[in-house]
Backbone and ligand atoms as CSV (ligand in chain L), in Angstrom:
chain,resi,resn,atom,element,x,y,z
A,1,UNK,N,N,-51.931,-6.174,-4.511
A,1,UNK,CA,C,-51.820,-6.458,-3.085
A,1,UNK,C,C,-50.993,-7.701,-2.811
A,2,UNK,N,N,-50.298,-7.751,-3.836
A,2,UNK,CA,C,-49.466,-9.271,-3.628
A,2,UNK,C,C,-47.937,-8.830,-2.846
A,3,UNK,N,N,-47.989,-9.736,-1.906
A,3,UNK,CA,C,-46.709,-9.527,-1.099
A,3,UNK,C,C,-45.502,-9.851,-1.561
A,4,UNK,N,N,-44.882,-8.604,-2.370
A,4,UNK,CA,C,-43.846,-9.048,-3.493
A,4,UNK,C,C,-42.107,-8.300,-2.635
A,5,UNK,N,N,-42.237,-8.284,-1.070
A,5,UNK,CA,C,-41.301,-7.745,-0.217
A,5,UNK,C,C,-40.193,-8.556,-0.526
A,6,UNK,N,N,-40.451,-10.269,-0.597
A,6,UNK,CA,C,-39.090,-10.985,-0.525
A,6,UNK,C,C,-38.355,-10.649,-1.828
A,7,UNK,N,N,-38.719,-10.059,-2.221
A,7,UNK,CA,C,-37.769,-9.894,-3.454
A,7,UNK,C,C,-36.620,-9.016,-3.083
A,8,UNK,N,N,-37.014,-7.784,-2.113
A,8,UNK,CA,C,-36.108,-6.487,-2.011
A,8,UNK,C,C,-34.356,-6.612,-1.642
A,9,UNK,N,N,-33.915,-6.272,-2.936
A,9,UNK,CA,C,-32.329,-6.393,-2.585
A,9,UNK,C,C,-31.787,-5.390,-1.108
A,10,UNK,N,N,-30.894,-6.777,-0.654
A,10,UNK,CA,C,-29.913,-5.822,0.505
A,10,UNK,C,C,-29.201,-4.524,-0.097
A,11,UNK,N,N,-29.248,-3.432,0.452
A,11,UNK,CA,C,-28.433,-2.390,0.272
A,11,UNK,C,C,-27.219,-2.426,0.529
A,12,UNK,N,N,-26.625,-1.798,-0.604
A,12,UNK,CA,C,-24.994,-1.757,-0.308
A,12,UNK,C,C,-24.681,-0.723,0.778
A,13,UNK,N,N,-23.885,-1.584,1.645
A,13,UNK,CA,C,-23.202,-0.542,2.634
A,13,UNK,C,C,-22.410,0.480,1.879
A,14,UNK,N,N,-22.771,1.835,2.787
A,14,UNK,CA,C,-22.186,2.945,2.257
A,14,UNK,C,C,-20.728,3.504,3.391
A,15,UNK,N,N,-21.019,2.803,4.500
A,15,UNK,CA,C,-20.307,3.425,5.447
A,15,UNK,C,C,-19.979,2.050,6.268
A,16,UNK,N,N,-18.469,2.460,6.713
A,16,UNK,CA,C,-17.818,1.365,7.368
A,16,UNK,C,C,-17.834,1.445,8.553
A,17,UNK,N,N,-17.315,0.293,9.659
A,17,UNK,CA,C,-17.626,-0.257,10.839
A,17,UNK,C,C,-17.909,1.211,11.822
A,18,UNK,N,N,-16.999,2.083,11.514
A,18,UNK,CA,C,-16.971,3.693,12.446
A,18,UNK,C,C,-17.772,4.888,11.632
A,19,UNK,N,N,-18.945,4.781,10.672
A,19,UNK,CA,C,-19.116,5.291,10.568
A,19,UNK,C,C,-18.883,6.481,9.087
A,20,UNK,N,N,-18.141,6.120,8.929
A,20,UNK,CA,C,-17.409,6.861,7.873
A,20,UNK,C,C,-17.315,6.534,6.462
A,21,UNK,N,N,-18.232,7.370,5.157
A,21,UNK,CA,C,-18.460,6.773,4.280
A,21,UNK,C,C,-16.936,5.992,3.609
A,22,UNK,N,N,-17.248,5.193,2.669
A,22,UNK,CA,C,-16.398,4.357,2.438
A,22,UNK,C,C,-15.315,5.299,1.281
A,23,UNK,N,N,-14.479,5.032,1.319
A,23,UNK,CA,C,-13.455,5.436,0.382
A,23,UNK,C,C,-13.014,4.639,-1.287
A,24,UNK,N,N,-12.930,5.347,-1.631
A,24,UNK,CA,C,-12.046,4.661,-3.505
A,24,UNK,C,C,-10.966,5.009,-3.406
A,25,UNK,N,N,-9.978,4.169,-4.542
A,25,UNK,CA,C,-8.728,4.490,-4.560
A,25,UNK,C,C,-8.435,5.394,-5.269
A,26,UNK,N,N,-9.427,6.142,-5.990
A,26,UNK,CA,C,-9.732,7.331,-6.792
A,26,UNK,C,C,-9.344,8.193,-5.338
A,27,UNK,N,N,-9.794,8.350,-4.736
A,27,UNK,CA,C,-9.630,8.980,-3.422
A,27,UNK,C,C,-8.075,9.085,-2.926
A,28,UNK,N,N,-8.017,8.347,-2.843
A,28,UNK,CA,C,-6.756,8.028,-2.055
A,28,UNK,C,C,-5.250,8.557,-3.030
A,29,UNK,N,N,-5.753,8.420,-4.157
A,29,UNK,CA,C,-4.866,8.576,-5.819
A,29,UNK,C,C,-4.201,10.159,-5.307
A,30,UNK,N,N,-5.892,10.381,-4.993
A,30,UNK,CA,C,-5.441,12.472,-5.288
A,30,UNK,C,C,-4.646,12.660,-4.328
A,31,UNK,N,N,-4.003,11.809,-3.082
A,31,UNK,CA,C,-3.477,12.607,-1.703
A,31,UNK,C,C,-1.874,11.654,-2.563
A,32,UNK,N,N,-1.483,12.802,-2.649
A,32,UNK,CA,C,0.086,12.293,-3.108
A,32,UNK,C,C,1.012,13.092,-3.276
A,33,UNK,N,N,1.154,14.029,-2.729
A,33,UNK,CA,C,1.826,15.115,-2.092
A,33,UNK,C,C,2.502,15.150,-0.941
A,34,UNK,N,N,3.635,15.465,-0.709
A,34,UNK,CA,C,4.579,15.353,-0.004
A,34,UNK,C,C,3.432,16.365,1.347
A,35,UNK,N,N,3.113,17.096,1.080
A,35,UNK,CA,C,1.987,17.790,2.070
A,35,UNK,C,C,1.055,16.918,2.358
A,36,UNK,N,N,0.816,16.048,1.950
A,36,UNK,CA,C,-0.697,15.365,1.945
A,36,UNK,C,C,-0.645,14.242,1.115
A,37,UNK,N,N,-0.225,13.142,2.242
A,37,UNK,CA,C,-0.075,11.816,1.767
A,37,UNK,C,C,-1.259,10.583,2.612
A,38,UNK,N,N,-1.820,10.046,1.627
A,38,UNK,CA,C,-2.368,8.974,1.809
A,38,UNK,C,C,-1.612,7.898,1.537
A,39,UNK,N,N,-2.352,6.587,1.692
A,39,UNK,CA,C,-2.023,5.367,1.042
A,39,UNK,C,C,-2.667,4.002,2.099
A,40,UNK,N,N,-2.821,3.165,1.269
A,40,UNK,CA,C,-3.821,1.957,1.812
A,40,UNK,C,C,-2.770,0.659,2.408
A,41,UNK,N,N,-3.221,0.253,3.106
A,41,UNK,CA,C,-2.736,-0.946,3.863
A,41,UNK,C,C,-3.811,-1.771,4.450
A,42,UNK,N,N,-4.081,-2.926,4.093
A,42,UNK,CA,C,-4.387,-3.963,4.699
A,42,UNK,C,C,-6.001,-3.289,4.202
A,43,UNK,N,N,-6.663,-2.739,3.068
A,43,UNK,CA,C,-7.688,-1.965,2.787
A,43,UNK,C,C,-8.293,-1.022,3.855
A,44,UNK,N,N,-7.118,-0.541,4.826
A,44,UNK,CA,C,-7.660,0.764,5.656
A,44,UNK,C,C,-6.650,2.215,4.974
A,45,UNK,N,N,-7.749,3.244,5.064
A,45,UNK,CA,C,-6.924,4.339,4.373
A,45,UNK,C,C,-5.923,4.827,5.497
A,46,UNK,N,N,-4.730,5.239,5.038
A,46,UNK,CA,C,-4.258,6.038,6.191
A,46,UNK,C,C,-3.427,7.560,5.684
A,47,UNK,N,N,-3.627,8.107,6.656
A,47,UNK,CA,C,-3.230,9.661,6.170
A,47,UNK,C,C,-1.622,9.778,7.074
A,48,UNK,N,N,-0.324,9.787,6.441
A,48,UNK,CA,C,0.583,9.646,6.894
A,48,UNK,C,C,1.585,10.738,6.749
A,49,UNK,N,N,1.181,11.602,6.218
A,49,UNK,CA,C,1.547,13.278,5.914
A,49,UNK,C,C,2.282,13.641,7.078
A,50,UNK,N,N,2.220,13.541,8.348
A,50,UNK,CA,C,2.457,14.107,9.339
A,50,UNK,C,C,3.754,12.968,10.289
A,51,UNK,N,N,3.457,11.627,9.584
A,51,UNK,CA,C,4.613,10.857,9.815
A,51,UNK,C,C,5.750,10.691,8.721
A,52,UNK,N,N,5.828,11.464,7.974
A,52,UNK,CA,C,7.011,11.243,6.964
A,52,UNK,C,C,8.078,11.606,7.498
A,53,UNK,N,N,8.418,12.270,8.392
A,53,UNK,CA,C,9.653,12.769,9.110
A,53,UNK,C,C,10.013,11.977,10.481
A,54,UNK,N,N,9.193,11.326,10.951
A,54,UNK,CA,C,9.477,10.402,11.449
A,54,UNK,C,C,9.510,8.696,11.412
A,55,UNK,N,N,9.005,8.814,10.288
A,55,UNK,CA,C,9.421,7.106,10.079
A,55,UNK,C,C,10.497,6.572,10.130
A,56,UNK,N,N,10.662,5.672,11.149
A,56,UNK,CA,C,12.327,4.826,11.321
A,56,UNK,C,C,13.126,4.709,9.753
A,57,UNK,N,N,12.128,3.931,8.814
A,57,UNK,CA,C,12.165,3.845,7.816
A,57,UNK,C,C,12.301,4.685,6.569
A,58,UNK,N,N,12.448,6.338,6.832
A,58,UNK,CA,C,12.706,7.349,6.105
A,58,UNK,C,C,11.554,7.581,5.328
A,59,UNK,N,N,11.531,8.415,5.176
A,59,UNK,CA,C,10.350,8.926,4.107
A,59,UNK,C,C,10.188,9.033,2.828
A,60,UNK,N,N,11.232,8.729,2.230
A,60,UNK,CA,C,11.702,8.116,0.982
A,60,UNK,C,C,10.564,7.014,0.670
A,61,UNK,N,N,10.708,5.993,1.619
A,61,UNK,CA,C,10.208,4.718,1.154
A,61,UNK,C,C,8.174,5.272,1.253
A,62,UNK,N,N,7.821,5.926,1.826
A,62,UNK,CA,C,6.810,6.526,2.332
A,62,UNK,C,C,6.042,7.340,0.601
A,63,UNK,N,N,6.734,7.739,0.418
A,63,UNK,CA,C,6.846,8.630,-0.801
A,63,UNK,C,C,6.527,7.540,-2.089
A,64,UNK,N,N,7.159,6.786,-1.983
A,64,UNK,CA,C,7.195,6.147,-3.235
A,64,UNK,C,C,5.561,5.310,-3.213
A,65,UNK,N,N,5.304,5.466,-1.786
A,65,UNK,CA,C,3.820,4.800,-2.083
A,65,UNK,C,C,2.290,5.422,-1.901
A,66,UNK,N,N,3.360,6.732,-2.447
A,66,UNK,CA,C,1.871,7.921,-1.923
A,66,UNK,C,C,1.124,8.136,-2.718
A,67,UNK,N,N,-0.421,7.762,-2.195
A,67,UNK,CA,C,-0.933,7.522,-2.844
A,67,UNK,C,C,-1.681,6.057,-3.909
A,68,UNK,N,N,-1.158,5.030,-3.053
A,68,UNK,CA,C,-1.251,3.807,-3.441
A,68,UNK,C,C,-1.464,2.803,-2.403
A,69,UNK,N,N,-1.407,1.550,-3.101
A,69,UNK,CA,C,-1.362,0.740,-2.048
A,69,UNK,C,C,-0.185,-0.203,-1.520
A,70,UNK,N,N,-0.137,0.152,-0.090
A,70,UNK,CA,C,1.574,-0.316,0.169
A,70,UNK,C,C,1.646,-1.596,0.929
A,71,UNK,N,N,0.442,-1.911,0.810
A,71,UNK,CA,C,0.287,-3.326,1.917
A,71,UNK,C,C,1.335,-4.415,1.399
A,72,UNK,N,N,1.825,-4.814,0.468
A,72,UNK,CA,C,2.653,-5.603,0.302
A,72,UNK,C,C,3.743,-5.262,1.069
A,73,UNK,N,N,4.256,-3.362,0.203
A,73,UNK,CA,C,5.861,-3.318,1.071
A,73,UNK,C,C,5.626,-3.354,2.087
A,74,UNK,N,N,4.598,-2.885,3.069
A,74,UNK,CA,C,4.761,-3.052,4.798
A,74,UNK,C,C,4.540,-4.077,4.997
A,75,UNK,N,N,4.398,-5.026,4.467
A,75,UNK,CA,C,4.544,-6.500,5.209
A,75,UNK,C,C,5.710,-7.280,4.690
A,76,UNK,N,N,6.250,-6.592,3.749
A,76,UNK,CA,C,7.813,-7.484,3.258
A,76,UNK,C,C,8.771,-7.037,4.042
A,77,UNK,N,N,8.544,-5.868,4.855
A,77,UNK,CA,C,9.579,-5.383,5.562
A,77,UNK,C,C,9.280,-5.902,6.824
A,78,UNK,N,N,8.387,-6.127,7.253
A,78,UNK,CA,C,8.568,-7.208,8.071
A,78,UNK,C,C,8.478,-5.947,9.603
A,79,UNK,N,N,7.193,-5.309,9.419
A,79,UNK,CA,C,7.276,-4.409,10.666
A,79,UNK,C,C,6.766,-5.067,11.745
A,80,UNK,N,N,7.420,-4.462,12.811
A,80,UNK,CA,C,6.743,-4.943,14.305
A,80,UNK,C,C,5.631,-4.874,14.987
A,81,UNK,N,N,5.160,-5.883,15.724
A,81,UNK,CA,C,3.585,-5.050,16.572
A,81,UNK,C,C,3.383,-3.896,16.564
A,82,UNK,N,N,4.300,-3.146,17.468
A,82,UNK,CA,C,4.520,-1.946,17.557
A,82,UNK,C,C,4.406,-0.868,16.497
A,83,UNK,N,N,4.815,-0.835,14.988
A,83,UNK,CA,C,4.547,-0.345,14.301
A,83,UNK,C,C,3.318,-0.645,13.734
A,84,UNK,N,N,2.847,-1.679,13.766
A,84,UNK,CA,C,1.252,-2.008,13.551
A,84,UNK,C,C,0.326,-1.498,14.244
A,85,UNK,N,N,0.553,-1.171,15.227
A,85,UNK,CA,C,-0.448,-0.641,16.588
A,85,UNK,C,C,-0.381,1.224,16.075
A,86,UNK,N,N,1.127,1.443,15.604
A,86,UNK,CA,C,1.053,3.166,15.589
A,86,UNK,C,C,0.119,3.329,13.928
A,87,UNK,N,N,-0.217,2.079,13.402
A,87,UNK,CA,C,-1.281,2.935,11.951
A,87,UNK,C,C,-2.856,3.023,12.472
A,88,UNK,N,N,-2.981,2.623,13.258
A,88,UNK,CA,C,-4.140,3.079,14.058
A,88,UNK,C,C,-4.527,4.747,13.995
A,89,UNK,N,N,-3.418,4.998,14.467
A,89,UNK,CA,C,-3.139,6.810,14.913
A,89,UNK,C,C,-3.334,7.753,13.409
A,90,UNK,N,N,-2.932,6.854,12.150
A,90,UNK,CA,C,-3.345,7.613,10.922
A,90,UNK,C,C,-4.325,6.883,10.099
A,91,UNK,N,N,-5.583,6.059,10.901
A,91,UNK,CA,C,-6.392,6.043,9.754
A,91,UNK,C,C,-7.356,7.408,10.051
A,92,UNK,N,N,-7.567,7.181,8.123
A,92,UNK,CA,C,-9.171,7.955,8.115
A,92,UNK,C,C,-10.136,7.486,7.205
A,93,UNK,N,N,-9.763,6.074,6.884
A,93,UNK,CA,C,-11.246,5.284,6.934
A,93,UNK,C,C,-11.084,4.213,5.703
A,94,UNK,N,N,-11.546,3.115,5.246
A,94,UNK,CA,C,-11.656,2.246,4.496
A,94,UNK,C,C,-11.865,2.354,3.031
A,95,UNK,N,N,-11.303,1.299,2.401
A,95,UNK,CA,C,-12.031,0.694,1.157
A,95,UNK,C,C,-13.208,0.634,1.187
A,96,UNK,N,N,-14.281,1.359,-0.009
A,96,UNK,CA,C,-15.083,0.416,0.119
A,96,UNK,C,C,-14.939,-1.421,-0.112
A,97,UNK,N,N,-16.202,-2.032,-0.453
A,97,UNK,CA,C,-15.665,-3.644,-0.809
A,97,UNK,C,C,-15.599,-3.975,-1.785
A,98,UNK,N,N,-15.885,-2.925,-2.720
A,98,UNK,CA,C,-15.682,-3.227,-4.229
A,98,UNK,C,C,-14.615,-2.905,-4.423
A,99,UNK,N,N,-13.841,-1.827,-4.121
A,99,UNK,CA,C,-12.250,-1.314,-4.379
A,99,UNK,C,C,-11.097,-2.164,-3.851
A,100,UNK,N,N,-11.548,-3.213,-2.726
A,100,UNK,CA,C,-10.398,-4.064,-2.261
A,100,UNK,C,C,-9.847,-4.927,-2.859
A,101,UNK,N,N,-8.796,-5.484,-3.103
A,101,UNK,CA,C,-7.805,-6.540,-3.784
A,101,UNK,C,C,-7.611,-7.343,-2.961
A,102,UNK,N,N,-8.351,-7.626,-2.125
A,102,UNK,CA,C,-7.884,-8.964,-1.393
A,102,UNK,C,C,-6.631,-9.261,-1.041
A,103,UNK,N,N,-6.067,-8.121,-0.087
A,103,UNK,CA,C,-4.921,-8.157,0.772
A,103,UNK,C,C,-4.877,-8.383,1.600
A,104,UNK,N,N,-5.934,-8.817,2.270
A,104,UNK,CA,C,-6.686,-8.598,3.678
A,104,UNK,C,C,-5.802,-9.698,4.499
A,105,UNK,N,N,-4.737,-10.406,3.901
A,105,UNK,CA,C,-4.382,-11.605,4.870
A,105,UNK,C,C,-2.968,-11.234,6.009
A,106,UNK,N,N,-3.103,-11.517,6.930
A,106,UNK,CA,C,-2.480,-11.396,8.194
A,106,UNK,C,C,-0.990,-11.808,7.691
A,107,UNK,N,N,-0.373,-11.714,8.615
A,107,UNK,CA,C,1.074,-12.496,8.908
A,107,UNK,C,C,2.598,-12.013,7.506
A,108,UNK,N,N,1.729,-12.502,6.275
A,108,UNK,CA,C,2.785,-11.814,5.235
A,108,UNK,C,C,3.727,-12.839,4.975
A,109,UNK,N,N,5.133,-12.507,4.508
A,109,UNK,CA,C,5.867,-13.257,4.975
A,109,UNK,C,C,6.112,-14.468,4.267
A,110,UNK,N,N,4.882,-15.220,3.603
A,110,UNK,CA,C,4.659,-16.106,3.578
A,110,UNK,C,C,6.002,-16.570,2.334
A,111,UNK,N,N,6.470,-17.655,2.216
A,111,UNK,CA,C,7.045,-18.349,1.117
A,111,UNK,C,C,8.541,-19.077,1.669
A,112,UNK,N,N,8.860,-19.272,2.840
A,112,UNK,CA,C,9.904,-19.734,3.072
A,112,UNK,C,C,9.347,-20.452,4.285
A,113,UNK,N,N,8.461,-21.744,4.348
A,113,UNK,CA,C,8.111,-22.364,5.378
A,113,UNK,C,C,8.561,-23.523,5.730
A,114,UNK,N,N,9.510,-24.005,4.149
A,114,UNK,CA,C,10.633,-25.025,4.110
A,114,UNK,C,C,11.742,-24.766,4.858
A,115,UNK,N,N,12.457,-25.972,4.663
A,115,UNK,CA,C,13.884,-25.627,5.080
A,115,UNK,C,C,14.446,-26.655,6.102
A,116,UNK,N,N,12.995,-26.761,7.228
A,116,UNK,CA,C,13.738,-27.609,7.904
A,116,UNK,C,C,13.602,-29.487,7.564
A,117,UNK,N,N,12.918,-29.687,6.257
A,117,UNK,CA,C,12.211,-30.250,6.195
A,117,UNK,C,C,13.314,-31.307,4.816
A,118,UNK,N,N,14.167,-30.068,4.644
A,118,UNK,CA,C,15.374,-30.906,3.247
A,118,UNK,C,C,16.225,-31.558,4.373
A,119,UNK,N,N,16.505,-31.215,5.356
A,119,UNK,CA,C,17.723,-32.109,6.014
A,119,UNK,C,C,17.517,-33.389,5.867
A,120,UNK,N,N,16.390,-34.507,6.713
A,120,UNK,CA,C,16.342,-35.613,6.632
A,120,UNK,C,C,16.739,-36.528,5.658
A,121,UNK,N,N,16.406,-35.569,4.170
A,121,UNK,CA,C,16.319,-35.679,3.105
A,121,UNK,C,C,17.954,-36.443,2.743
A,122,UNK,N,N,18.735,-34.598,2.783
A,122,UNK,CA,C,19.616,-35.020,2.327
A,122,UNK,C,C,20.540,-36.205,3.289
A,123,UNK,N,N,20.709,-36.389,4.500
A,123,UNK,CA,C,21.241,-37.219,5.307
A,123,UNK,C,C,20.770,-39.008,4.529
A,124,UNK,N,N,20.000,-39.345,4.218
A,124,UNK,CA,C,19.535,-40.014,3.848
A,124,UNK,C,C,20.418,-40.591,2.785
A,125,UNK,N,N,20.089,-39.589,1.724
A,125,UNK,CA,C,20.780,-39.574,-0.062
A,125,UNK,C,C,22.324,-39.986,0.779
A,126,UNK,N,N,22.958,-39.009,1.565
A,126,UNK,CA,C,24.648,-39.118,1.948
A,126,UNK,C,C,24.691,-40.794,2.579
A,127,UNK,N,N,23.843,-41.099,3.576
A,127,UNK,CA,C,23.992,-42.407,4.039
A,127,UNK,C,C,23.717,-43.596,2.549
A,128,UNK,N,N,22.962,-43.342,1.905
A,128,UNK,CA,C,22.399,-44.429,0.393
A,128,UNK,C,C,23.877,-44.341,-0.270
A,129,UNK,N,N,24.622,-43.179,-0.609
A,129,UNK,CA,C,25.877,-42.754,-0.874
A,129,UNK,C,C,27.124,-44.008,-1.069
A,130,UNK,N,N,26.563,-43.617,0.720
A,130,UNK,CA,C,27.858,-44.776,1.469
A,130,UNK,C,C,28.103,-45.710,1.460
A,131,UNK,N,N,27.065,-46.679,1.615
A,131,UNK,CA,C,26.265,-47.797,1.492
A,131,UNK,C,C,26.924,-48.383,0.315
A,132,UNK,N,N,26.541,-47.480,-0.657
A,132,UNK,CA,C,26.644,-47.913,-2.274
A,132,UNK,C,C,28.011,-48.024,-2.472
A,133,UNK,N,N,28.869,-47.091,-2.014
A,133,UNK,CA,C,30.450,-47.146,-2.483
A,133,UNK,C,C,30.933,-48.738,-1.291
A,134,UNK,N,N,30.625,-48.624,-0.354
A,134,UNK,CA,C,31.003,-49.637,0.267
A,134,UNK,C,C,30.609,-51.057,-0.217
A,135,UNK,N,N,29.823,-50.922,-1.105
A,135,UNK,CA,C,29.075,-52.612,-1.037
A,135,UNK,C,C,30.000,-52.548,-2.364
A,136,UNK,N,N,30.254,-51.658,-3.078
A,136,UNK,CA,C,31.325,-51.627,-4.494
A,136,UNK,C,C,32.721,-52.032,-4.159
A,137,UNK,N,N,33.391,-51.566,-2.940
A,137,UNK,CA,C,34.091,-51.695,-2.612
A,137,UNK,C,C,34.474,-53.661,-2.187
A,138,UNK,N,N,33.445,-53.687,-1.695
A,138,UNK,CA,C,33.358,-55.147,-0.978
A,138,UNK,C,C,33.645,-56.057,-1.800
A,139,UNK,N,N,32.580,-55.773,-3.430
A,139,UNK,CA,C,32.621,-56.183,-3.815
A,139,UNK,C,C,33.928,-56.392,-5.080
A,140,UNK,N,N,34.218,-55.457,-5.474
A,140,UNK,CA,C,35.348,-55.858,-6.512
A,140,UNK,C,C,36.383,-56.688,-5.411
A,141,UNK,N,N,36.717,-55.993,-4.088
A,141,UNK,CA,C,37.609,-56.947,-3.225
A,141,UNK,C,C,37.543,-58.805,-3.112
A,142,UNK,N,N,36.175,-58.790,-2.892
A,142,UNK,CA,C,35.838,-60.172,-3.067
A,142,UNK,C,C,36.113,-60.979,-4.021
A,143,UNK,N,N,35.790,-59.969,-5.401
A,143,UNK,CA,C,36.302,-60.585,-6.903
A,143,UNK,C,C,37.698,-61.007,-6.913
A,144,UNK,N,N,38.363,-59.508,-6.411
A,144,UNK,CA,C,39.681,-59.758,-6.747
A,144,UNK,C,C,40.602,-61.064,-5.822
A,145,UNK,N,N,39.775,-61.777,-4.622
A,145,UNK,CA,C,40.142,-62.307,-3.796
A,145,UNK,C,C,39.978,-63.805,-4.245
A,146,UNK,N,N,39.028,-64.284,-4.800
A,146,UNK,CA,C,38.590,-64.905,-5.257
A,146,UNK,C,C,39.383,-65.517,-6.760
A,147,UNK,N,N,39.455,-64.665,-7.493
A,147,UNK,CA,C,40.679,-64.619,-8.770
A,147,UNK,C,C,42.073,-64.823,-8.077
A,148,UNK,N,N,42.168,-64.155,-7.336
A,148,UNK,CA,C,43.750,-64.365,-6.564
A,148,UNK,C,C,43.401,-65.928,-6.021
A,149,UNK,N,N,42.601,-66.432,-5.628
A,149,UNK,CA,C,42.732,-67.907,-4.871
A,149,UNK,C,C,42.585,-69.018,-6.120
A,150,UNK,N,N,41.885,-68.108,-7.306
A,150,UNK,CA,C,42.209,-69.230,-7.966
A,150,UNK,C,C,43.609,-69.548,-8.989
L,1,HEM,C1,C,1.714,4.226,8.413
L,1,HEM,C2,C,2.455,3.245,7.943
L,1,HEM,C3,C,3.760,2.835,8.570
L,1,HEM,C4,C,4.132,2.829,9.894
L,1,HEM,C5,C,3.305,3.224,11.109
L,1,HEM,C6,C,5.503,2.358,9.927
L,1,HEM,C7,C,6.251,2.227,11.075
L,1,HEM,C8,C,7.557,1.790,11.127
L,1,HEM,C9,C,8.298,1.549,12.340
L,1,HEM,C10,C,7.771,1.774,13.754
L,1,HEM,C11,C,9.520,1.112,11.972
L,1,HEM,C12,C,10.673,0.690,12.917
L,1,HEM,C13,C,10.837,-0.808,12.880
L,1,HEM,C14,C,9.619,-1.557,13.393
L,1,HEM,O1,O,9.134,-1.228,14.504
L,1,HEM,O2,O,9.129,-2.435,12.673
L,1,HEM,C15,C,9.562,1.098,10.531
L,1,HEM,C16,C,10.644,0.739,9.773
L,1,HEM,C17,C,10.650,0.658,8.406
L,1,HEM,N1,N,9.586,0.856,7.566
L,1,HEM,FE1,FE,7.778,1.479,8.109
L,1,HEM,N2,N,5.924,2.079,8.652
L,1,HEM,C18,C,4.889,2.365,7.802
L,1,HEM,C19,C,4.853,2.202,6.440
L,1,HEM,C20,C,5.898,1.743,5.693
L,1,HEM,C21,C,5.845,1.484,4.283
L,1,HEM,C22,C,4.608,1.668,3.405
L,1,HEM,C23,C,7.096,1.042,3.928
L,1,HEM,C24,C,7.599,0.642,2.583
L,1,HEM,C25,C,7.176,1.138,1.454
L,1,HEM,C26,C,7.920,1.040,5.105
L,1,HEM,C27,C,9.240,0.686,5.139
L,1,HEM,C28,C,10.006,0.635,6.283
L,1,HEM,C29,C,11.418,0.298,6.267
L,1,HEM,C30,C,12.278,-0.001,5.041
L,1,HEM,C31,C,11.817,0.317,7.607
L,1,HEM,C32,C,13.230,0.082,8.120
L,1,HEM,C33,C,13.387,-1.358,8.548
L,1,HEM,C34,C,14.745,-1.563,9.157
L,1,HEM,O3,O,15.594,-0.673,9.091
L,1,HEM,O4,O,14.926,-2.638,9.737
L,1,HEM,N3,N,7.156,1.458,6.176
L,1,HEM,N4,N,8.341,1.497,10.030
């Protein structure tokens, strides 16, 4: 009769935010057919079979990730709101949370946040440059002015 409740592990979710049991990439593996294409983005599944003929982007590039996960290339290409808003229209449902790779991050893109940040830099080095040849300048003149007076 001992109240041994606090022990009871949380259950693993089986089904994601809509309902829908969770997916593997075992899952997603088998749809790779030019008839019947899956592939993961951002760990939502999407079924894109029916957009291969219309992707701005040709279906070529579509193909090569059928069946996988393409969240990198769609964010190196650098798609628009707009194309972000139309994968809505082909999901059919999630990772579970054990199958995700931690892609989950927004924006993309990331690695070129420099740039504006070398100018000061180099203006600097060019002015130290100047400085330096001029005070060289000054100076052997002075020498040589000096030797000449004597
Ligand atoms: C369901 C998923 C996808 C949707 C809804 C989608 C949608 C679009 C849209 C609307 C465009 C026109 C440009 C823009 O609005 O950004 C586009 C262009 C493009 N997409 Fe996708 N795309 C998807 C997946 C992919 C994937 C996985 C790749 C790469 C493997 C890819 C590669 C490209 C390329 C190369 C372009 C052409 C960019 C250009 O010419 O400037 N797309 N896509």
């Amino acid at each position: 009769m001992a109240s041994d409740q606090a022990t009871e592990p949380e259950p693993e979710p089986t089904e994601d935010s809509k309902g829908r049991p969770f997916m593997s990439m075992a899952d997603v593996e088998s749809h790779n057919t030019q008839e019947d294409v899956w592939m993961v983005i951002h760990d939502k599944v999407y079924n894109v079979t029916k957009y291969l003929d219309d992707h701005p982007g040709g279906e070529e590039v579509l193909m090569d990730r059928a069946g996988q996960n393409a969240t990198e290339d769609f964010e190196d290409v650098g798609h628009s709101r707009d194309a972000r808003k139309q994968l809505d229209k082909f999901e059919v449902g999630e990772l579970a949370p054990s199958e995700r790779v931690g892609s989950t991050s927004k924006g993309g893109g990331g690695g070129s946040g420099e740039g504006g940040g070398a100018m000061p830099l180099i203006l600097v080095s060019v002015l130290v440059a100047v400085v330096g040849a001029a005070y060289f300048y000054y100076s052997q003149e002075t020498a040589a002015a000096s030797a000449a007076a004597a």
